[in-house]
C-alpha positions, 0 to 999 in steps of 0.5 A: 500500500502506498502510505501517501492514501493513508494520509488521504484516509487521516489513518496518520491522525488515528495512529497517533491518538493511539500513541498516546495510550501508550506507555513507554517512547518505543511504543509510540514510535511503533504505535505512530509507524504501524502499518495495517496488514496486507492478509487476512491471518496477520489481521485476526491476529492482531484483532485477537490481541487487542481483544484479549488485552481488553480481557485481560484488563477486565481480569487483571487492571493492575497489568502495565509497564510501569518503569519501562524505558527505550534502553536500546540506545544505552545498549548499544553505547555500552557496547561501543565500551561507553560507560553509564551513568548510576541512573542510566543503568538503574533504567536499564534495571527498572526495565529489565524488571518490568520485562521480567515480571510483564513475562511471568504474568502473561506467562502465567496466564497463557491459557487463557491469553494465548496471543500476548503470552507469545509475544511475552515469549521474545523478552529475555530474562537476564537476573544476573545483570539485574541482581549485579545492578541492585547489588551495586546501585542505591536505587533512592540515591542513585550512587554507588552501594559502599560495597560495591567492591572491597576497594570502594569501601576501602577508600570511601572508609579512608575518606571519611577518615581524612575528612574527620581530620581535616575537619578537626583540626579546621574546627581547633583553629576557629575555636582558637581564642587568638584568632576571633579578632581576625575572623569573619564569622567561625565558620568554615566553607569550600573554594575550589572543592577545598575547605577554607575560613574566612578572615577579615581582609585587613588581618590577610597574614596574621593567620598563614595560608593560602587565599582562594576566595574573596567577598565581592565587596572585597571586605572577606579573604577566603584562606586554607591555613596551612595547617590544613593544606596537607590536610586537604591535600590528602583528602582530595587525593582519596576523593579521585581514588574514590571516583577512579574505583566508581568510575571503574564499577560504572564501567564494568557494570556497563560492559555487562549491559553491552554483552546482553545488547541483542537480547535487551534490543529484542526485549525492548522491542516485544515491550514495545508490540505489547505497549501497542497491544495495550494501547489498542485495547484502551483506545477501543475502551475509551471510544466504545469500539467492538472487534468486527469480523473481518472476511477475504472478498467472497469466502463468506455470505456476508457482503464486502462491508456490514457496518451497523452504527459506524462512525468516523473516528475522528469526527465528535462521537456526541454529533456524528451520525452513524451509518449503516453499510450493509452491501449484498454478496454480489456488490463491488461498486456503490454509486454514492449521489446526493447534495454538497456538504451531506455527507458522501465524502465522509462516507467514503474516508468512515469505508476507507480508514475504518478498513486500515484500522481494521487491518491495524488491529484496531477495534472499530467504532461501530455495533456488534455484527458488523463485518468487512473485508480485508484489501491488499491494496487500499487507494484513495482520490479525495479532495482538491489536489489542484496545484498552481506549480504545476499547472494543474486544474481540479480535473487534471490532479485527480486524473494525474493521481487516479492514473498513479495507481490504476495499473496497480488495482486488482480484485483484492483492492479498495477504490475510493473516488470523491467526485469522479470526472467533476470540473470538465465538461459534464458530459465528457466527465460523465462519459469519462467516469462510467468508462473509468468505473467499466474498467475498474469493474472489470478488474474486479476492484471492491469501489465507492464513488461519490458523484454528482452525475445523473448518468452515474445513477442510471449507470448504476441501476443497469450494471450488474454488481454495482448499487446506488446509494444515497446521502439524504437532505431535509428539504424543509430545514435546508440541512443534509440528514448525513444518512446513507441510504443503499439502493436508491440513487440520491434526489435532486434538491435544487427546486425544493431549496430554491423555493424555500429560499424564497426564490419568486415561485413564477422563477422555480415554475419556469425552470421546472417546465424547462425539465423534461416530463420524463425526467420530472415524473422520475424525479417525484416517483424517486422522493415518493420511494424515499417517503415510503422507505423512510415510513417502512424504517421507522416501522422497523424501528418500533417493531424492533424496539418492541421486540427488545422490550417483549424479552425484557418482559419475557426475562422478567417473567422468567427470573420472576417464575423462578424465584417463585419456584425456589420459595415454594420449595423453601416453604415446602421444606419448612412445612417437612421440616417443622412436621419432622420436629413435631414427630420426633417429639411424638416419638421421645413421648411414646418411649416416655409412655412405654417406659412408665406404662411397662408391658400391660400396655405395650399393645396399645403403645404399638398401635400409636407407634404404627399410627405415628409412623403412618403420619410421617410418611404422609409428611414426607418431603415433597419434591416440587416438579422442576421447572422446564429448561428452555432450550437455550442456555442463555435464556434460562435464569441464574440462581445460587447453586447453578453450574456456569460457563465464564465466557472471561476465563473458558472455565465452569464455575458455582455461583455462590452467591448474587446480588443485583446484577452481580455474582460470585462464582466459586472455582475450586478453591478461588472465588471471583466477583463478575458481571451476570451478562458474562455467565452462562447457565450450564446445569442446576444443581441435582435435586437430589442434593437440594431436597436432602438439605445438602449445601449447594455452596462450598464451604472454606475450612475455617482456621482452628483458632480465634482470635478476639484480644482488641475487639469490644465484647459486642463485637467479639460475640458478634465474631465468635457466633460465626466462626461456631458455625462456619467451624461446626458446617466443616465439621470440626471436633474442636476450635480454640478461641483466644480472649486473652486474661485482662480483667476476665470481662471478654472471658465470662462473655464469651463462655456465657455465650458459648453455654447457650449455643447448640454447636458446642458440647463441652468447654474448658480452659487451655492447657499450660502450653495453650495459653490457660485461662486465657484461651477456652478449647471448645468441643463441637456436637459431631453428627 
């Protein structure tokens, strides 16, 4: 593709919108040069990337590459034996870190992110230059750890000696009561990196040594006695050493970062395609865009476009109006009429840039199901090309540019022409255009023309697979609607405008009688054919807008339904329930009676036992007949308990729990909160398990101890009740609760507690290695 048409198309203007998204210079760079694919595998590649990076967010927000930087330029200076600043290896760290932990991630998750963790797969893990890094670099102050060598901490040792001394002995000259009158003020500072006094300028000479400095008022001599020259001498020579051994560390740190440049260039650059894989996923979030499906010309049912709802990308999403371009199989060329300004010039760069976008793998701002195809070759005349330079008018540009790439159009191209033959005669551009478009057919070339011509319309009614389309203008506000209409040709205005514009009507009546009849019954029976599609879609919009509301209905009613259901079960279970406890009662008073009554009376004993036995099998629990599965799974209502498909993660999951429209979902042992529109029902849980009492959630075994030392008594109560039953429903023997001694309240309240509850069998106090009386070891009722 020639780069010259993206521009024509303003990709350039989107690709840079995608930069900023980006996190890191190497993934703008790679974001503003990136090319849309020539075929169909690399685009549903990279429309998979962006689509899983946009799960992946859902799932895990925190992921990004926080720290990262373009260190291919320090790689390579390293490895022409530059050396590094502390900060500039400390980036080169913080990226190899980012890198490494980007890697471990998607790594991780390659299951269910296939696509990014290939691409995570070229970033090479490189600990040992990482670790020597960190070992040697103090990331807060950005210098050198003392022990980064044994030579360093050696010097830096003897330094700070050094200037131990020099400053004790510059600190015994200023307390020297003899030299107060001569001093400026008893301090000492530096000149030239060495460590002076100063003096009054007319005492220079009562204290020996050398002048460095003076006061711009030339009242202050700054002067090294010479009791401390050697002093000095000695700790600037330390102060050199010491910056030979860091600048050797520096050096040999540096070298192991040119060692590892290749890898480090292909780390960098696999950050890089992941930052752009990102950033298309955020753009698509931020614009509200969706993943269309993408076709070669023919291998489908689906026409070369099906955009429901699409916008230009670059155009106020609040304002723009959206079109719908749905072709038929057969169509390559669509004849595009209509006035100035409504809206056929943005039709054909919303088809143009929405495909290079596609071919990007970017999401593209239109609705669900829309689908388009992939082009090898995607060429654009638009606009006003005119150039005085070279003497050429508006008819000869596009001519000039049009001929720049018609030898290379073929049956895998896109053509997009914006007034097609205009600024010559019109009848010789008329002819012009329909022999230029004969040719392009006959290429096999997918085109959108935009046209003025009336010869056009007819042109494209007659020749098989072509159609005309429309943009729409209100005739009574004067204002283009920026509809598009496929399968009629656009209406002539000029009558209707020129009236409503006041125009004298004897005027308008003299022009129209100056039209041919033929020409004006065709022109009336076009708009009456506009009426009544415009009626019929609006039809088509309340119908479709009662449909959407009879399966809101209908979605209600079912959850509605199925609520019901459950609470009949509940009641029905209630009423076994309490009819068992009352039995159970019958039972242990029959043995009391037999028991006081003895023999004489065990016939009659028996006739009541059989009596009552007969009374608790008509109380058997009954079984509420289940309700019907509808045939499609998304359809059917989600309740506790149900077995689900999580669309997010290509897993079945337990829902645990609902709340509005929201569910957790259990995993095994991991439980995760997620939206009611991502599930699917699979399965409700057995009847079985629901009618024997059997808990339809899984229940975490609670740990054996409890601790309450610090909370209010209320609040530990509050603590204690739910641990006893989570600890008794896991089936634990026994649980230690930890109340601490203090002044005994918490301890009385919670063995109060624990008397009065049902769970509990025994209590008694820790054992000496258990905590005494400041523990109580609790004895669970075991079935």
């Amino acid at each position: 593709m020639n780069p010259k048409h993206w521009t024509t198309l303003e990709l350039p203007k989107v690709l840079a919108r995608l930069a900023t998204y980006t996190s890191f210079s190497a993934g703008g760079e790679l974001a503003r040069a990136l090319a849309p694919a020539y075929d169909l595998e690399t685009t549903l590649r990279r429309l998979r990337e962006t689509t899983e990076a946009r799960r992946l967010f859902d799932v895990k927000a925190d992921v990004g590459l926080g720290g990262v930087h373009d260190i291919r330029p320090l790689a390579e200076a390293a490895l022409r034996d530059g050396t590094l600043l502390p900060s500039q290896l400390l980036d080169v760290r913080s990226t190899l870190v980012g890198a490494r932990d980007l890697r471990r991630t998607l790594t991780r998750l390659d299951q269910s992110f296939p696509s990014l963790a290939e691409i995570a797969a070229g970033i090479s893990d490189l600990p040992g230059l990482i670790n020597e890094i960190g070992r040697c670099i103090d990331p807060d102050r950005g210098e050198l750890y003392d022990h980064a060598s044994p030579t360093l901490a050696a010097v830096r040792r003897e330094v700070r000696e050094s200037f131990n001394r020099l400053q004790d002995r510059l600190q015994r000259i200023l307390a020297n009561p003899r030299h107060a009158p001569y001093l400026q003020e008893a301090l000492m500072t530096q000149r030239s990196g060495r460590y002076v006094i100063p003096i009054k300028a007319e005492y220079k000479g009562r204290i020996p040594g050398i002048v460095h400095d003076q006061s711009s008022s030339g009242a202050t001599l700054f002067i090294e006695p010479l009791a401390t020259v050697d002093l000095n001498n000695h700790w600037r020579e330390l102060q050199l050493k010491e910056e030979r051994e860091v600048q050797k560390i520096l050096h040999q740190l540096s070298q192991r970062v040119g060692a590892e440049a290749a890898l480090i260039a292909r780390t960098v650059e696999a950050l890089a395609e992941l930052d752009v894989v990102f950033a298309r996923a955020r753009y698509a979030d931020a614009t509200r865009c969706v993943e269309p499906q993408v076709h070669l010309a023919g291998t489908t049912d689906t026409g070369l476009f099906h955009l429901l709802r699409a916008r230009h990308p670059l155009l106020d999403p609040e304002t723009v109006v959206p079109l719908d371009i749905v072709l038929e199989p057969q169509t390559r060329i669509v004849v595009i009429t209509g006035p100035n300004t409504g809206g056929k010039t943005v039709t054909l760069k919303t088809v143009g840039l929405l495909t290079l976008m596609a071919q990007c793998g970017l999401h593209l701002p239109v609705g669900d199901g829309s689908a388009l195809t992939v082009f090898r070759k995607v060429f654009a005349d638009i606009g006003d090309e005119q150039s005085i330079e070279q003497s050429l008018s508006t008819f000869s540009s596009h001519l000039v540019n049009i001929r720049s790439f018609l030898d290379q159009v073929d049956g895998e191209s896109l053509v997009l022409l914006d007034e097609l033959g205009a600024g010559t005669d019109p009848a010789e551009g008329s002819a012009l255009a329909r022999a230029m478009l004969d040719d392009l057919r006959t290429r096999g070339a997918a085109v959108f023309v935009a046209t003025h011509y009336p010869e056009l319309k007819v042109w494209g009614h007659n020749t098989p697979a072509a159609v005309n389309a429309s943009v729409e203008f209100d005739a009574e506000t004067l204002r283009p609607t920026y509809k598009l209409t496929i399968g009629l040709p656009g209406r002539s205005n000029a009558f209707a405008i020129a009236a409503r514009l006041g125009l004298p009507a004897e005027i308008v009546s003299g022009a129209r009688a100056m039209v041919a009849e033929g020409d004006l019954k065709a022109e009336d029976l076009l708009a009456d054919i506009h009426r009544q599609r415009e009626a019929a879609e609006a039809a088509r919009r309340s119908a479709e807008s009662a449909r959407v509301e009879l399966q809101e209905l209908t979605r209600g009613l079912r959850e509605r339904l199925s609520r019901i259901e459950d609470e009949r079960a509940a009641i029905l279970e209630e009423a076994h329930r309490d009819a068992a406890g009352r039995l159970e009662a019958l039972n242990e008073e029959i043995e009391s009676l037999r028991r006081r009554l003895g023999v004489a009376q065990q016939a009659e004993i028996e006739a009541v036992r059989s009596r009552a036995d007969e009374l608790e099998a008509r109380v058997a629990p009954a079984k509420p007949a289940p309700l019907e599965s509808p045939a499609d799974p998304s359809a059917h209502p989600i309740g506790v308990g149900d077995t689900v498909w999580l669309r997010l993660l290509d897993t079945t999951g337990e829902v645990l729990s609902i709340a509005g429209r929201q569910a957790e979902v259990g995993l095994g042992n991991m439980r995760m909160k997620t939206r009611l529109d991502d599930l699917e029902w699979r399965a409700s849980p057995p009847a079985a398990a629901r009618d024997s009492g059997q808990r339809l959630t899984p229940v975490p075994t609670p740990k054996l101890e409890l601790d309450l030392r610090g909370l209010r008594a209320e609040e530990a109560l509050r603590e204690l009740e739910k641990h006893l039953e989570a600890a008794y429903l896991a089936g634990l023997p026994f649980t230690r609760i930890i109340h601490g001694k203090g002044t005994g309240s918490l301890r009385k309240a919670v063995r109060e507690a624990l008397r009065d509850n049902p769970v509990v069998s025994a209590v008694e106090s820790g054992q000496d290695g258990e905590g005494g009386d400041g523990v109580t070891v609790v004895r669970l009722v075991t079935e």
